[in-house]
C-alpha positions as CSV (number, residue, x, y, z in Angstrom):
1,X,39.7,102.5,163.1
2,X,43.1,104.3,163.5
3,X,42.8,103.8,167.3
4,X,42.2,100.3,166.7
5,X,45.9,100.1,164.6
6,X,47.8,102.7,166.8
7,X,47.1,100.6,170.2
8,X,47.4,97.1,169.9
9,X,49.8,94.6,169.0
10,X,48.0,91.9,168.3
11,X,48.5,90.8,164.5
12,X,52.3,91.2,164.9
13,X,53.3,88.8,161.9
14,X,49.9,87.0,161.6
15,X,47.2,86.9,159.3
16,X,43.8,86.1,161.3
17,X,41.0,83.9,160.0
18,X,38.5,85.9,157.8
19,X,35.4,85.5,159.2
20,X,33.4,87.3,156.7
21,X,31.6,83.8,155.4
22,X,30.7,81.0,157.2
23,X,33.1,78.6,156.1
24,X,35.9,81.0,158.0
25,X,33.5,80.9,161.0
26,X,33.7,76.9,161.1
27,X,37.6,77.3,160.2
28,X,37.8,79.6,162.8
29,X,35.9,77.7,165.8
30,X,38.4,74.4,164.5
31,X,41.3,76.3,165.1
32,X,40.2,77.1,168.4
33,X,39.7,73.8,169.5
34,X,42.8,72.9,168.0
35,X,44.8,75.5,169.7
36,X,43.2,74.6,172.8
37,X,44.2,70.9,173.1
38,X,47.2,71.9,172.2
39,X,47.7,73.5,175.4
40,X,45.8,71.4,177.2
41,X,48.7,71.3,179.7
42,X,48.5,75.1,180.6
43,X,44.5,75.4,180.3
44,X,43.1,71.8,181.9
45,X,44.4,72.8,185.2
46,X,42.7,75.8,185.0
47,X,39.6,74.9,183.7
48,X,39.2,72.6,186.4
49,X,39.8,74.9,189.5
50,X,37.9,77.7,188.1
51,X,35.1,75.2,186.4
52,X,34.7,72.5,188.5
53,X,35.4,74.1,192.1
54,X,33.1,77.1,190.9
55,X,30.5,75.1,189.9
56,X,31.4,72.9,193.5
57,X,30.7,76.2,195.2
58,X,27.6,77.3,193.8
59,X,26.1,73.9,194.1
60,X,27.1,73.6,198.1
61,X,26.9,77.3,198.5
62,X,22.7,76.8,197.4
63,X,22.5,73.6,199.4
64,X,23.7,75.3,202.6
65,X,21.4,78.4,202.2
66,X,18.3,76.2,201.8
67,X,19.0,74.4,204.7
68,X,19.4,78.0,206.6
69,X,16.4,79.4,205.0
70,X,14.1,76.0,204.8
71,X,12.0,77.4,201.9
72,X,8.5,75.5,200.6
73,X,7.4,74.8,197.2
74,X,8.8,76.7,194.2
75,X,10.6,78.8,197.4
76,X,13.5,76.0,197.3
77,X,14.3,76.1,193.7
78,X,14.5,79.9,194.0
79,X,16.5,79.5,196.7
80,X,19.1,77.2,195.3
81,X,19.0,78.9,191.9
82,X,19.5,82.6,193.4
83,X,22.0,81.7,196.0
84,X,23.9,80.0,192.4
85,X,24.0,82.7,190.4
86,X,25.2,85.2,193.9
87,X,28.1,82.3,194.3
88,X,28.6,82.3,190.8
89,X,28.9,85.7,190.0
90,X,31.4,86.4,192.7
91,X,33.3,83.4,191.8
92,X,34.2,83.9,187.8
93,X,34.7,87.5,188.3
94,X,37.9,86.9,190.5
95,X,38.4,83.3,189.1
96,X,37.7,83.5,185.0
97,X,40.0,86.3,184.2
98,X,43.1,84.0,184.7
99,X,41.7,81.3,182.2
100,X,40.7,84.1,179.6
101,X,44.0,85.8,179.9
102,X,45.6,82.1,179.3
103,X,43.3,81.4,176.8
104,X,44.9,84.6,175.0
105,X,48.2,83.6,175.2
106,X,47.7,80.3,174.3
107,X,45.8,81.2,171.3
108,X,48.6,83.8,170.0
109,X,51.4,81.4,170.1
110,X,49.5,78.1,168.8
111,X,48.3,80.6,165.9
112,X,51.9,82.1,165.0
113,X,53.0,78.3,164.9
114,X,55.2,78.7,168.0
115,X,54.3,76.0,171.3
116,X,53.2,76.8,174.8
117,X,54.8,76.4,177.8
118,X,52.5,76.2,181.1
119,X,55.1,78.2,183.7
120,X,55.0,81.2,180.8
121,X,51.2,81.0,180.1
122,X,50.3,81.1,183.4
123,X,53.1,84.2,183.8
124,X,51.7,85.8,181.3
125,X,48.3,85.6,182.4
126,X,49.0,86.8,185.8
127,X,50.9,89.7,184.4
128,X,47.5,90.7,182.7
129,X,45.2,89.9,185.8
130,X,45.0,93.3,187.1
131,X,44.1,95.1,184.0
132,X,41.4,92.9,183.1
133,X,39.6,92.4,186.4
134,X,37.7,95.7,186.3
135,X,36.5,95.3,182.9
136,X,35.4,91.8,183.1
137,X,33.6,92.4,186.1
138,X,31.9,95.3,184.5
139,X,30.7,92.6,181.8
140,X,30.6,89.7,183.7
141,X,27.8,91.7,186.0
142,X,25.8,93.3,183.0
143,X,25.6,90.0,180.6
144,X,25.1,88.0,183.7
145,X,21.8,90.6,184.6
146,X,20.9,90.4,181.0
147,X,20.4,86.8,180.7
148,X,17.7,86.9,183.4
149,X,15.5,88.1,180.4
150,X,18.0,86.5,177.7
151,X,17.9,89.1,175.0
152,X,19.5,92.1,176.8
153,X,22.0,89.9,178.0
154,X,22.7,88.8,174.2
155,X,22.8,92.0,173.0
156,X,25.6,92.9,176.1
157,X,27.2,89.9,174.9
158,X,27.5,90.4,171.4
159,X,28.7,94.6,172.2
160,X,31.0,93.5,175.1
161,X,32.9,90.4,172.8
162,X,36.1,92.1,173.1
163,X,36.7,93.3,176.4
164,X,39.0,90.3,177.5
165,X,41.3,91.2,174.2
166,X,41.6,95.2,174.9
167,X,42.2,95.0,178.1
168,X,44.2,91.8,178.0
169,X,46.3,93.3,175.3
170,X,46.9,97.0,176.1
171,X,49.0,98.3,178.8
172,X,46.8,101.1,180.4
173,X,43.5,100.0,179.0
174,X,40.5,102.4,179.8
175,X,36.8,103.0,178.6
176,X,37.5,99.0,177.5
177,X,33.3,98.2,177.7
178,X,32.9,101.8,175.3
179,X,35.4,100.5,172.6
180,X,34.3,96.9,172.6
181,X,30.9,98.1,172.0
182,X,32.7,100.3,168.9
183,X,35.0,98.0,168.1
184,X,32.4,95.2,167.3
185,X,29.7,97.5,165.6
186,X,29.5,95.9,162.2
187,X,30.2,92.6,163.3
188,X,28.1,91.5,166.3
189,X,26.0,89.5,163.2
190,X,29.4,87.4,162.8
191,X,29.8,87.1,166.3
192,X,26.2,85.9,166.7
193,X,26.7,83.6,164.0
194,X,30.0,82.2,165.9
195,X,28.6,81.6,169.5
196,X,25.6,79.5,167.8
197,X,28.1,76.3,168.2
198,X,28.2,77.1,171.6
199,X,24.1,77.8,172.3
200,X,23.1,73.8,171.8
201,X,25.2,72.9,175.1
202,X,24.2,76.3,176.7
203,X,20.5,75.3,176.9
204,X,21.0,71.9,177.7
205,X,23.5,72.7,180.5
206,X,21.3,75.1,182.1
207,X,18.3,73.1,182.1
208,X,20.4,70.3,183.4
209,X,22.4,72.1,186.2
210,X,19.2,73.7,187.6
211,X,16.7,70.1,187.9
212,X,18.7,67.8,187.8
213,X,22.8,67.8,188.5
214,X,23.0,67.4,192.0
215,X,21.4,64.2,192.5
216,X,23.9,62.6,190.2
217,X,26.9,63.6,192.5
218,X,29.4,65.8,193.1
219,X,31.2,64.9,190.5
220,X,28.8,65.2,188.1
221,X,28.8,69.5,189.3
222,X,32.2,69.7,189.0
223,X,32.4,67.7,185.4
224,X,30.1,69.7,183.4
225,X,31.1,72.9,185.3
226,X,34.7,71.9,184.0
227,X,33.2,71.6,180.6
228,X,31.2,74.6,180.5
229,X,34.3,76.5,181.3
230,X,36.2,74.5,178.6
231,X,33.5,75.4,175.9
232,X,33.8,79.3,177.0
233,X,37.6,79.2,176.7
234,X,37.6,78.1,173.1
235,X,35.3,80.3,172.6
236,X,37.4,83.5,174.2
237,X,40.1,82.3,171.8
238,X,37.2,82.6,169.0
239,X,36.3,86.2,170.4
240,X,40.3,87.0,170.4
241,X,41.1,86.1,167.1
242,X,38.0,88.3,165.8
243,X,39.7,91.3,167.5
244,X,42.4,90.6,165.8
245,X,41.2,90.4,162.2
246,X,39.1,93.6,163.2
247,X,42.5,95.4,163.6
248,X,44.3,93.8,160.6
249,X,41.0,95.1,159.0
250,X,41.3,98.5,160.5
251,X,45.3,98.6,159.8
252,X,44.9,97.9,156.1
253,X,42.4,100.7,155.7
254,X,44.5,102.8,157.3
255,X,47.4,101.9,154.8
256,X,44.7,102.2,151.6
257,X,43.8,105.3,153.0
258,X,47.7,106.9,153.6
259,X,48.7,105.5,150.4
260,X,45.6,107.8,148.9
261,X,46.8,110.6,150.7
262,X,50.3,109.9,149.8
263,X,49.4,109.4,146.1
264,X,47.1,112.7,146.0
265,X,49.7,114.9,147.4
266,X,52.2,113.8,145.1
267,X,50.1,114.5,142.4
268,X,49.4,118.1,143.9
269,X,53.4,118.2,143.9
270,X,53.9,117.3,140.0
271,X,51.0,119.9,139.1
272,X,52.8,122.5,141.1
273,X,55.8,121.9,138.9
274,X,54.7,121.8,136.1
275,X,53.2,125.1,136.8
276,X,56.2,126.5,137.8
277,X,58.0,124.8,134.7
278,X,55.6,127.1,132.0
């Protein structure tokens, strides 16, 4: 936990949300989606290149590999869906770290009560890009592998929730998928619990983009891509501000546990003197 306080600076002058009971949860998610229309005008451009042209891209991406391939049956849905996911996953690795890094920014100033500006957001984010590209590809590739079978990739999820802080918020980050998977032991139940206001759209959305998206129109691809992306910003700001209570959490223990030190040793010091003083 002394790592944790030592190396971040995340809770300069804040207090985060408690999320140790459910009504901080829901306080917490409400803040997130306050904070992010709030700076809508530094995320909605954003969400919609990296959302809707992704999700643009996969869907022509699959339609131009079945028409190469000319699959049968069940062979053109595997088609389409495999040639997605490919698209996808080379996409938001390159593509979602500028939103998440935004998403960060935004999330710290809204929080602290200051205002976001889109030139400095986007600034700040590209400042960040390099030392979080590694990482989130690291996690992007597992959790994405994962949710073939759904629970390994929940359980990478869940152990992986802080990667996008670390690395967005220390200099020289490294071993960032080890420590989010320390940093989150004892709280992946809360984080669970959190990401359940995001699983309702989740199944419908998948079920949706693989039968039935397309024939409605492009638009249609690039509007619930867009929204998929807006739902998984609010909830990096979620997953942000529970790094930071986990280091306000770790930087109080570490004052308890200094003040115990300091109050033991004094004590020590007032038993030598007396000794001294008979």
């Amino acid at each position: 936990m002394s790592e944790i306080a030592q190396k971040s600076e995340a809770v300069a002058a804040y207090t985060p949300i408690s999320t140790t009971k459910i009504p901080g949860r829901i306080k917490l998610v409400g803040a997130a989606i306050v904070a992010t229309l709030k700076s809508s005008a530094a995320l909605i451009p954003l969400i919609l290149v990296v959302g809707g042209l992704g999700h643009l891209l996969m869907s022509w991406g699959a339609a131009l590999m079945v028409d190469i391939i000319q699959p049968t049956g069940q062979g053109q849905l595997w088609t389409s869906e495999l040639t997605k996911l490919g698209v996808g996953i080379i996409w938001f690795i390159f593509a979602k770290p500028i939103v998440d890094a935004t998403a960060i920014y935004c999330w710290r100033q809204i929080s602290r009560g200051g205002t976001v500006q889109a030139g400095k957001a986007w600034n700040w984010a590209i400042g960040r890009y390099g030392r979080m590209l590694k990482p989130h590809a690291a996690k992007f590739v597992t959790v994405s592998a994962g949710l073939i079978i759904v629970v390994p990739g929940v359980l990478f999820g869940l152990q992986y929730a802080f990667v996008h802080a670390i690395s967005a918020m220390e200099e020289k980050p490294t071993g960032v998928l080890a420590r989010s998977q320390r940093f989150t032991d004892g709280r992946r139940g809360r984080i669970a619990m959190v990401w359940l206001a995001y699983v309702p759209w989740y199944l419908f959305y998948t079920v949706v983009a693989t039968y039935q998206v397309e024939s409605w129109g492009w638009w249609a691809v690039a509007g619930l891509g867009a929204v998929d992306v807006l739902l998984l910003t609010i909830m990096t700001m979620v997953m942000f501000s529970m790094y930071e209570e986990r280091i306000s959490d770790a930087q109080a223990a570490k004052a308890r546990r200094e003040a115990k030190e300091a109050k033991l040793t004094d004590a020590k010091s007032d038993g030598a003197k007396d000794g001294e003083s008979e």
